[in-house]
ROLOGU-516958 format. One record per residue (C-alpha): residue in one letter; x, y negated, z. Coordinates in steps of 0.1 Angstrom, whole numbers, plus 5000, padded with zeros to 4 digits. Example, Ala and Ser with C-alpha at 12.3 -4.5 7.8 and 13.67 -1.06 7.14 Angstrom:
! ROLOGU-516958
a512350455078;s513750115071;
This chain:
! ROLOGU-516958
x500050005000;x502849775006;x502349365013;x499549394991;x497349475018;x498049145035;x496648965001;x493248865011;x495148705040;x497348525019;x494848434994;x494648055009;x498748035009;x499248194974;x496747844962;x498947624989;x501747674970;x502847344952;x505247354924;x508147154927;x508547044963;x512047104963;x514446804955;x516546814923;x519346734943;x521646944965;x519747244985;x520747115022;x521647365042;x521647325081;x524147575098;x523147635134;x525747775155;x524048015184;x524548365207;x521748575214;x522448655248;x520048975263;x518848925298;x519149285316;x519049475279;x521349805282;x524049555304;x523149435339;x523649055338;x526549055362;x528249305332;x527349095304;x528748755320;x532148945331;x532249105291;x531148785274;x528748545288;x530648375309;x533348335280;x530448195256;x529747915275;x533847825285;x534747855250;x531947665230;x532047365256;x536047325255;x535247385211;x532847125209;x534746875228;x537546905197;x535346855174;x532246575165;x530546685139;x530747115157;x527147205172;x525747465194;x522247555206;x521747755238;x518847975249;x519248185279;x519247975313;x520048265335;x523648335318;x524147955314;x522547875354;x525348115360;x528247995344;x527247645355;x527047705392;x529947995399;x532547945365;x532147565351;x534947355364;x534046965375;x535546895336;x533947125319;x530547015340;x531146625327;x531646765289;x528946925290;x526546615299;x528546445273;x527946675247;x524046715256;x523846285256;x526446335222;x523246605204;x526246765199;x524847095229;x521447175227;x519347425250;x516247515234;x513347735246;x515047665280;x513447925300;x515448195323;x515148455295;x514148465258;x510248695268;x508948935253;x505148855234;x503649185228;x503349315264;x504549025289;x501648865312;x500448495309;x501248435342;x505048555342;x505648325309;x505148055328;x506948135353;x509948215333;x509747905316;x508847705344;x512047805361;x514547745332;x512647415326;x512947265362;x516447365363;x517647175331;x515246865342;x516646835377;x520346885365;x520646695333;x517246525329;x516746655296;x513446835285;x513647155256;x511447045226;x512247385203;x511647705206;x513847975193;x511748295204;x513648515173;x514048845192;x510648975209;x509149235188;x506149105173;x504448705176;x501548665201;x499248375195;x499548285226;x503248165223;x502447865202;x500447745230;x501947775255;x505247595238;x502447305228;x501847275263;x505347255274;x505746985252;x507347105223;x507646955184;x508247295169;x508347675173;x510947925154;x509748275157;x511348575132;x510148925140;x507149045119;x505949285097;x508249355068;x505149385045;x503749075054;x507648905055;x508149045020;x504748855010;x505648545029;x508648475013;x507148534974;x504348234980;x507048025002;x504748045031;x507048075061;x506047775076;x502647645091;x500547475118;x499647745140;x496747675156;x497147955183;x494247875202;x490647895192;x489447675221;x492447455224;x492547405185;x494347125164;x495046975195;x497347225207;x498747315174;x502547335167;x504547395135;x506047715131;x508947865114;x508948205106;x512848335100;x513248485064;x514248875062;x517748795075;x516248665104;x518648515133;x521948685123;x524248575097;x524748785067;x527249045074;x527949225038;x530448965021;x531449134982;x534649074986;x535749265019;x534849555040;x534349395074;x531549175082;x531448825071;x530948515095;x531948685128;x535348615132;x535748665168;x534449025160;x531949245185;x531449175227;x533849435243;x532549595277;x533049625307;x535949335301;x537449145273;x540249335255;x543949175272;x545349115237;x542048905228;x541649175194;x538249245192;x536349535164;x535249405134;x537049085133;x536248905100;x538648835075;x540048475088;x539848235061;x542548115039;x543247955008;x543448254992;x539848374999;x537748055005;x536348004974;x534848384977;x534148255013;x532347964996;x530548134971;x529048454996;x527748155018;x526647954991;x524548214976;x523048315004;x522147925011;x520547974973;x518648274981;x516448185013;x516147824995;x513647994975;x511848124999;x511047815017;x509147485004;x511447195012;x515747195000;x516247185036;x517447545044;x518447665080;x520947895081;x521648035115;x525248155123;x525648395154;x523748705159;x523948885195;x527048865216;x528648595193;x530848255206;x532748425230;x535748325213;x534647975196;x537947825189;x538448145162;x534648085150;x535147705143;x538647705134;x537547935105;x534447755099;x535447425097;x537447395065;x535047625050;x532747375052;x534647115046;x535347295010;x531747335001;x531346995005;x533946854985;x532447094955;x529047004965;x527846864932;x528847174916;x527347454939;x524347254943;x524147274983;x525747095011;x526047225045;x526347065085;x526947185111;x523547165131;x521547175158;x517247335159;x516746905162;x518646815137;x516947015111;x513047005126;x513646645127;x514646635086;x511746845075;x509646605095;x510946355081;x509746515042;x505746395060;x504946695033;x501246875036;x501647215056;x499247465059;x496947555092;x497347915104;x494547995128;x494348205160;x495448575149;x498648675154;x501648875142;x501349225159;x502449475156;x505549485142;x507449755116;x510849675102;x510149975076;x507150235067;x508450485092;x509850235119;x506950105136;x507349915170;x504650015188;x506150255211;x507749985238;x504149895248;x504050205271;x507450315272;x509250265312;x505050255322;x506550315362;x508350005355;x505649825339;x503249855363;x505649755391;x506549445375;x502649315378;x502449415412;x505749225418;x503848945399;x500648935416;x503048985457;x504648695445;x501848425435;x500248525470;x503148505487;x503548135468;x499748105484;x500948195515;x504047975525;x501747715512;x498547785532;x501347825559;x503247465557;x499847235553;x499247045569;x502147145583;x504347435602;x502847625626;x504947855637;x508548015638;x509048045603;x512047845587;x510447655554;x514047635539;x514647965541;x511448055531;x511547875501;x514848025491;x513648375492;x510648285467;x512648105445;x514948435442;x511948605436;x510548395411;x513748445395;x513848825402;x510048925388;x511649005356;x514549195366;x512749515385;x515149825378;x512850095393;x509950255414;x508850535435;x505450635445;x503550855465;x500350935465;x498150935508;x496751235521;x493851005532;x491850725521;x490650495543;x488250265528;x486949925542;x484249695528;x484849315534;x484949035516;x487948805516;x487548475496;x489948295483;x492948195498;x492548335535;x492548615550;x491048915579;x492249115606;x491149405615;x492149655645;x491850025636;x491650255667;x491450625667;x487850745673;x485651085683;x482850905664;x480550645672;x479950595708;x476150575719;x475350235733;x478850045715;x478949795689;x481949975676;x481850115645;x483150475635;x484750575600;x482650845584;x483951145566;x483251215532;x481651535516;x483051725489;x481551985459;x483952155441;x484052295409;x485652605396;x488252555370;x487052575335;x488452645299;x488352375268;x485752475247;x486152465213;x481852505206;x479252205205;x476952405232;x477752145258;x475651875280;x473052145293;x474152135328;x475151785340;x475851665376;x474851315385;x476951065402;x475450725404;x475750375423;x472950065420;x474549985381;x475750325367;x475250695368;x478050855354;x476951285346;x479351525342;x479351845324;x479452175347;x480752425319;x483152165309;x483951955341;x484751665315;x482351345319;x479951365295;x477750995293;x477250695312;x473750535321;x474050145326;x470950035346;x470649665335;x470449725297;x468850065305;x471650215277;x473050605278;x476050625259;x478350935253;x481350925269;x484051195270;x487751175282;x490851375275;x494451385275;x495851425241;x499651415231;x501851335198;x504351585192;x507451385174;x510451455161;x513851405179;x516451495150;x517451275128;x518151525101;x515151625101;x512951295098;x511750975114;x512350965154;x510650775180;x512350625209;x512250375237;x511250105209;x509650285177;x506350545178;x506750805150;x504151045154;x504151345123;x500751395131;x497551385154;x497851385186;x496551765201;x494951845233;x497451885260;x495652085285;x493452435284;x491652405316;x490252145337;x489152175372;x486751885391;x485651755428;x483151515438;x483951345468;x480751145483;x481550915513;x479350595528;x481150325502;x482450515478;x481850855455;x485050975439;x485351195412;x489051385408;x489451595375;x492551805374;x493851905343;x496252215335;x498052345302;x496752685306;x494452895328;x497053015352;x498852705357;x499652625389;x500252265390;x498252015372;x500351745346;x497351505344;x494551385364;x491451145363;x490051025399;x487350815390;x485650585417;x482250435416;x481450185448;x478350225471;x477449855480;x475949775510;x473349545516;x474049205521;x477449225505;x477649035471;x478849295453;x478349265418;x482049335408;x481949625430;x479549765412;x479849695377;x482649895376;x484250245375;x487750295387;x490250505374;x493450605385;x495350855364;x498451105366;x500551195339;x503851375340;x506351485343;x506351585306;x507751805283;x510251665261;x509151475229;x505751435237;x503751085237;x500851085263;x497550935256;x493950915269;x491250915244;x488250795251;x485350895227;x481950755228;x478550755205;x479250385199;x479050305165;x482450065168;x483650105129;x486950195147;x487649795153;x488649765185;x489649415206;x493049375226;x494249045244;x497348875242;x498748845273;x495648825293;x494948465277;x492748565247;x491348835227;x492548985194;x490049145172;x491749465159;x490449665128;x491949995117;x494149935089;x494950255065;x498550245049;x500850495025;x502550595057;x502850585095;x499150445099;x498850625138;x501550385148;x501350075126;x497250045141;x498850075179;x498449725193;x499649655225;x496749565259;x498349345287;x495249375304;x491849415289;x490649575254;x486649635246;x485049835219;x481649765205;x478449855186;x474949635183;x473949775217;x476649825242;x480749705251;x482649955266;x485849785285;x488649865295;x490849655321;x494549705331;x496849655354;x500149765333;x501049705299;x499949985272;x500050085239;x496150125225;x494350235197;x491350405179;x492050685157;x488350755149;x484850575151;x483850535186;x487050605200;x489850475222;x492850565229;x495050455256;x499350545255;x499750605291;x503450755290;x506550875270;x509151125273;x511551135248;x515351235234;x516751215198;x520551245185;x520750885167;x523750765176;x522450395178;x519950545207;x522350775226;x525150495226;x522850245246;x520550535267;x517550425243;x516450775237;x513750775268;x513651055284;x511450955311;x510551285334;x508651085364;x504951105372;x502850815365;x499550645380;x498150395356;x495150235369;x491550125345;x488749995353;x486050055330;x482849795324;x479849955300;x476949745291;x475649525275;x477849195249;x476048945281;x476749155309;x480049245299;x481448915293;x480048745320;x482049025338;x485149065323;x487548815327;x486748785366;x486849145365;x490649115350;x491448895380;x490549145407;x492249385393;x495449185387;x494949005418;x493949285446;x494049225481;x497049225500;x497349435527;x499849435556;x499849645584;x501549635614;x501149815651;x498449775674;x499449755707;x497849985734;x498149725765;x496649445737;x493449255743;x490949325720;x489649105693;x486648915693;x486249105653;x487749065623;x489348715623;x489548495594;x490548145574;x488747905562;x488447995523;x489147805497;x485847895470;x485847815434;x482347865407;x482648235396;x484448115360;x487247915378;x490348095390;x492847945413;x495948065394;x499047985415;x499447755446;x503047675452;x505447435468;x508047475439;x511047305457;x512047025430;x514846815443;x513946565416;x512146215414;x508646305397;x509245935380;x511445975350;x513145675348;x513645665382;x515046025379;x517345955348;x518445635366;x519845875398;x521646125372;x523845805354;x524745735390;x526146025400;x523146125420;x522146485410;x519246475432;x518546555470;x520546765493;x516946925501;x514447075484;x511046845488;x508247035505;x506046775499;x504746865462;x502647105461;x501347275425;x497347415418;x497147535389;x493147605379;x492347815349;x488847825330;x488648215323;x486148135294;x486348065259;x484747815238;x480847995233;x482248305248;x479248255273;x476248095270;x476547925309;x479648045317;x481847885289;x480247545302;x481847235319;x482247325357;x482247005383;x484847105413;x484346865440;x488246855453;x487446735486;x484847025495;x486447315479;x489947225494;x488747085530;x490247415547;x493147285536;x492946935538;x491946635516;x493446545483;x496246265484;x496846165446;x497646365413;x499646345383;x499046525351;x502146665342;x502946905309;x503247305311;x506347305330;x506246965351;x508846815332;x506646585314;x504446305329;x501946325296;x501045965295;x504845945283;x504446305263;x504546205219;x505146545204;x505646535170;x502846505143;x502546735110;x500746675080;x497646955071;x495547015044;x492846795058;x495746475048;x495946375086;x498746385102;x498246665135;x499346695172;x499846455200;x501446165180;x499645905206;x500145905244;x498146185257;x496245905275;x494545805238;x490845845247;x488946165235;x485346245234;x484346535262;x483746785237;x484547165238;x487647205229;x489246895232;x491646805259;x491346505283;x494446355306;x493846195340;x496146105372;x494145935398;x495045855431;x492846045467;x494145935499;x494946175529;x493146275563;x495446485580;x494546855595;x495046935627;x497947105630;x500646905647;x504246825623;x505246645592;x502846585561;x504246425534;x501346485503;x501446535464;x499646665442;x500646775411;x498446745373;x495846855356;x495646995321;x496846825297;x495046605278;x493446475305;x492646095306;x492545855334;x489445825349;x488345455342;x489745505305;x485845665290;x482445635302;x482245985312;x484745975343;x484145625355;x484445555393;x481345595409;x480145505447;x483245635460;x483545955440;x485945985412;x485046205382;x487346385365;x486446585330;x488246935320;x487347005286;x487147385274;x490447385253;x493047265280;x494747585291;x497247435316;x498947135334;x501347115363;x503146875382;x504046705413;x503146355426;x503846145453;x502546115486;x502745975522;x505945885532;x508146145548;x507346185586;x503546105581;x502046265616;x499546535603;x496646555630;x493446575620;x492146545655;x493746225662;x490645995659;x493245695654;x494545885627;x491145955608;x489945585614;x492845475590;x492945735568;x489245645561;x490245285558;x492645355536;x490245585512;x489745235488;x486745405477;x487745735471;x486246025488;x486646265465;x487246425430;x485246625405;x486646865380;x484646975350;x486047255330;x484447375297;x486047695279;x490047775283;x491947535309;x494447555333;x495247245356;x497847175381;x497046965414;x498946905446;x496946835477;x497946835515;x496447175528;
């Protein structure tokens, strides 16, 4: 089938191509010196930065310093944060600041690590980025405006807007399909204006450059030798540089016998991608992974091969710079030429050829996976936490600054989790309560005989169980004539006696009954190369269908007061005695006068797999009567969904239709949804009409050299639990329940325990916070003191770095970040995709009153009134993006963003100590409140819009000064507070569709 079955998509760019848009003159090419430096990938950090890293950074600082017109761009912070703080001298840290004012060193992206797209969460993006961002800020004062994300396998639509957000002019991406590559380049249609969001829109659009079929490294095959071209300091040598500095595969140095075949190879190869792009403005990226650690013998070759081109420029037609991702963005920009708008779908999944799909990585390490999101979610409450715990201010033992220090290491470690162990209770002890948001209970569990007659004390009660005898797979149709109900006040899930597999689901509400069956299957694949395609850690190469991978099943029902349980135990054969998968499925009994309509909208499912046998690919299928035309819908990193048909191809179609779920897919017919939520990264897909199928783990080996030389073959032989929660019912039901279903499962409740003394008094009951409560379609996303040691006013900020002043000895504990986010889409829901009005004051009074807030961009780095990114002409003839203050007026439509920083005054808590108040943004977009009609001041309220596009905002803001008693009790205290209000009492919010926001307060 080839690229021609991405030609209906490419219909609109195959008509946008306009003939002769390139100059007559000279193709100019823009040479952009770079080193793709891996986070963690095969090395640990500490190996890479004693190998190379370290070196990278020494050598291209002392290079550029020699030279004016050199360049380099830099990606990574966490190499670079290291260099900087344990290797850079006090010269080489003044070069460096000279050669960032100079344009001469450029950081790009700027987050700690380069993240994946496919199977990376939302929340750890920002995070990433967040960090990398607030360190470059604070140290230099400088703000990333380019991406460079060339290396994650496969482009989410989310990406482009969440590097809008952060304030970026333009976004460099390089790995998709080859077929769709291959058509790209024919109609010149590499770049765009990707509007990545369909709530957000043109507002949060950003132009995009997709990397031609070269992609990020230089050309290595040069005619006229046998070593690679371009890479004269040769390949990254571990654990330590060689002593005599001779490095493999050092390219031929250039002389004056072999320039001009120098200067032809490059040339044509300038000539080449020219015609694939629109514009004579050609980047051409030199550096691949592991380059620069020896930039004296990269430049000192480089330099007078450039120098030669452009002296015969006029006869080889192209002229080349040295350049940085600015320097070139800022020249096509400068063509004001018409680009074309690329909406909402993305660039997943990725092949690099017909049998080398990259679809395997979704699942592969699943242990790992699924303990990175839990690290996730422990971290953003403990953020919560140390917040709830300094506002209004310390009470207790606890030493903030040390406090702070071990989040910040965690916020830097979520991404770097090397492994995990679990194992499964012998018991289950179940509690119903109800916790809302930010606070918490305590309970006292006591060992009991039972009830006692005449107490209030309650007793645990056992649960029952009904077993079932194991039973064979049948291969006939004669099932469904003896089925065992198990039911709750929204489902009734039966199950087959002579098969023990579930057989259908009964939704109450709609009143629906739709076949559902469940099975492990596996793919059997290949692990010799001689023999054919392989899959490993990164690639899925399945030679055909995946085949049940058990014989016999047996089943328990387990019925207790809260909860029936439902454990299927799944062997390879009849006599078997240990089981390699398992299904316990959980529907929850809720009790009266408990809101408990998550509770009971769902059935939860925890799963075993493993260990494995070798070269086997584990999966969960799902079939169902549901008439879904095998188009099934997957999100991109928990942000939106991705519709996903089933695409037929000459060759490796089970792997090429694999898309990767973060954490929710659905599948549809005119009746019912059928959804599936996550709390782990997987692979899914659906192989037949009505089906599902779910990659829940991997074990692999293969004898490619490439694979055994960095321990890429996978062979995983632990035992996993994957956890889904399935939702069935109807397109209303189901989306009202969804995304808030997401949260809860992403979000569970922490639990601590610790020992109940036997001499201790006993508690009054189970004790509890004061909640912080948001509407049902708001989620509190993160609430965090971030620890900036930086001025929040720029100029102020840049003024202290020219001084000398690299910002306080402490970090302030004054700013605090809230970051809101609108879990609905733009007409997702009929009421809950509509404007929401947060009164501030009332839902954070546990906490304390609001002091002031600052919109601030994705990262913080930005105040947004001062945030101009970059315009780019579209079909429509306008010019697109923010290229007015982000305080220009909008109308409060859906999907359009509004930008607002309004000050709210303080009354203290009553906890005695320090309170020094911020509060940090809202979305961006957001307009000051007097600016339009719709958020005027009103009898001492202030109004504030969110509109349903504006995913996210952060930021800090100032407050009281320093030493501000914080005593709410003190009637002195609340007398001039109230004084001091000037009319405002309090704030409203109104969110419509997608939004995140930002806000500081004093707890």
């Amino acid at each position: 089938m080839g690229w021609l079955c991405w030609l209906p998509l490419l219909a609109p760019l195959l008509l946008l191509r306009p003939p002769g848009v390139q100059s007559a003159g000279p193709i100019r090419a823009f040479v952009v010196p770079h080193s793709h430096m891996d986070v963690g990938w095969v090395y640990t950090v500490q190996e890479s930065m004693q190998a190379y890293a370290a070196n990278v950074y020494t050598s291209v600082v002392e290079e550029l310093a020699r030279g004016q017109q050199r360049r380099f761009i830099a990606v990574e912070q966490e190499f670079f944060r290291l260099w900087w703080d344990g290797v850079a001298s006090d010269q080489q840290k003044h070069q460096v600041r000279q050669l960032l004012e100079g344009g001469r060193l450029e950081f790009v992206i700027g987050g700690q690590v380069m993240h994946d797209e496919a199977v990376t969460h939302l929340d750890d993006q920002i995070l990433q980025l967040t960090e990398g961002h607030g360190f470059l800020y604070e140290t230099f004062g400088i703000r990333p405006q380019f991406s460079w994300h060339v290396d994650p396998f496969g482009a989410s639509a989310t990406t482009p807007t969440l590097f809008a957000l952060a304030g970026f002019n333009a976004h460099l991406s390089s790995r998709i399909d080859y077929d769709l590559k291959a058509a790209m380049q024919e109609a010149r249609g590499l770049q765009f204006v990707w509007r990545g969001s369909p709530s957000l829109s043109e507002q949060e659009e950003i132009f995009t450059h997709i990397m031609d079929q070269y992609s990020y490294c230089t050309p290595s095959h040069i005619p006229f030798s046998n070593r690679s071209g371009f890479y004269w300091n040769g390949v990254a040598v571990f654990p330590k540089p060689p002593p005599d500095g001779v490095y493999p595969n050092m390219s031929e140095p250039v002389t004056p016998a072999n320039i001009n075949l120098y200067a032809e190879a490059l040339v044509a190869n300038v000539k080449q991608r020219a015609a694939w792009f629109r514009t004579p403005h050609v980047l051409w990226p030199w550096g691949c992974d592991k380059q620069f650690f020896n930039a004296s013998v990269q430049f000192a070759n480089m330099d007078p091969l450039l120098d030669h081109i452009n002296s015969h420029a006029a006869e080889l037609g192209v002229s080349v710079q040295y350049a940085t991702l600015s320097d070139y963005f800022r020249a096509l920009h400068t063509l004001n030429i018409t680009w074309r708008v690329r909406d909402h779908h993305d660039f997943l999944p990725y092949s690099t050829e017909p049998f080398q799909a990259w679809t395997g990585f979704y699942t592969s390490r699943s242990a790992l996976k699924g303990l990175a999101r839990r690290a996730s979610a422990l971290l953003y409450a403990g953020e919560s936490m140390f917040t709830h715990y300094m506002w209004p201010a310390p009470c207790g033992h606890l030493d903030p600054t040390w406090a702070l220090q071990q989040l910040q290491q965690l916020r830097w470690a979520v991404s770097e989790i090397q492994n995990s162990t679990e194992t499964p209770s012998v018991y289950d002890l179940l509690i119903l309560t109800t916790i809302p948001g930010l606070s918490y209970r305590h309970y006292s569990i006591r060992p009991t005989a039972g009830a006692q007659e005449g107490t209030q004390e309650p007793a645990a009660t056992v649960a029952t169980t009904l077993q079932f005898g194991r039973r064979l797979r049948r291969r006939t149709s004669h099932v469904g004539r003896h089925l065992v109900p198990v039911a709750n006040d929204c489902y009734t899930v039966l199950l087959d006696q002579d098969t023990n597999l579930m057989h259908s689901i009964w939704e109450r509400q709609s009143n629906q009954t739709v076949r559902v069956t469940q099975e492990f299957l596996e793919y059997h694949v290949n692990g010799d190369v001689k023999q054919g395609p392989i899959s490993d850690n990164y690639l899925f190469t399945p030679g055909k269908a995946a085949v049940p991978a058990w014989e016999a099943v047996e089943m328990e029902i387990v019925a207790g007061q809260l909860v029936t349980e439902i454990r299927q135990y799944f062997y390879r054969n009849m006599t078997a005695r240990n089981y390699t998968y398992a299904i316990r499925s959980r529907l929850t009994h809720v009790l009266q006068g408990h809101d408990g309509e998550l509770l009971c909208h769902r059935i939860e499912q925890e799963y075993q797999a493993g260990p494995l046998e070798l070269n086997r690919e584990a999966v969960l299928r799902t079939s169902t009567n549901l008439n879904s035309q095998q188009v099934i819908y997957s999100d991109n990193n928990g942000y939106q969904m991705q519709r996903r048909p089933y695409v037929s191809y000459v060759n490796n179609s089970i792997a090429r239709n694999y898309y990767p779920m973060v954490q929710s897919a659905f599948m549809e017919d005119g009746k019912s949804r059928l959804v599936l939520l996550s709390e782990r990264a997987h692979g899914i897909s659906s192989q037949g009409n009505g089906q599902v199928e779910v990659m829940l783990h991997r074990r692999l080996w293969n004898n490619f050299d490439w694979d055994l030389g960095y321990n890429l073959t996978l062979n995983d032989t632990s035992i996993v639990h994957p956890v889904l929660w399935l939702l069935l019912g109807s397109w209303s039901l189901t989306t009202a329940l969804r995304q808030r279903s997401a949260m809860a499962l992403q979000h569970r409740p922490v639990v601590l325990f610790g020992d109940l003394a036997g001499t201790a008094p006993k508690l009054p009951g189970p004790q509890q916070q004061e909640a912080v409560t948001l509407p049902p379609n708001l989620h509190l996303q993160i609430l965090s003191i971030p620890g900036w040691h930086y001025s929040s006013n720029h100029t102020e900020h840049a003024q202290n770095l020219r001084k000398g002043n690299r910002g306080e000895v402490q970090a302030d504990l004054h700013r605090v970040l809230l970051r809101l986010h609108h879990l609905y889409e733009v007409g997702e829901d009929p009421v809950l995709s509509q404007p929401v009005t947060v009164n501030l004051e009332a839902v954070l009074q546990a906490l304390g009153s609001v002091v002031a807030v600052e919109e601030r961009s994705l990262t913080g780095t930005w105040d947004v009134s001062m945030l101009h990114r970059w315009s780019w002409r579209t079909g429509s003839g306008r010019r697109r993006g923010l290229g007015s203050p982000a305080s220009a007026p909008y109308p409060g439509l859906p999907a359009r963003l509004r930008s607002w920083s309004d000050p709210v005054h303080i009354q203290p808590s009553a906890c005695p100590g320090l309170c020094n108040l911020v509060t940090p943004p809202l979305p961006r977009g957001h307009q000051e409140a007097p600016s339009s009609p719709s958020t005027q001041r009103k009898s001492g309220h202030s109004s504030f819009t969110f509109n349903s596009s504006e995913p996210w905002a952060d930021a800090p803001a100032p407050g009281l000064p320093p030493g501000t008693p914080c005593n709410r009790t003190d009637p002195r205290q609340r007398k001039a507070a109230r004084r001091d209000r000037t009319g405002e009492s309090a704030a409203h919010l109104q969110a419509n569709g997608r939004k995140w926001s930002y806000l500081g307060f004093c707890p």
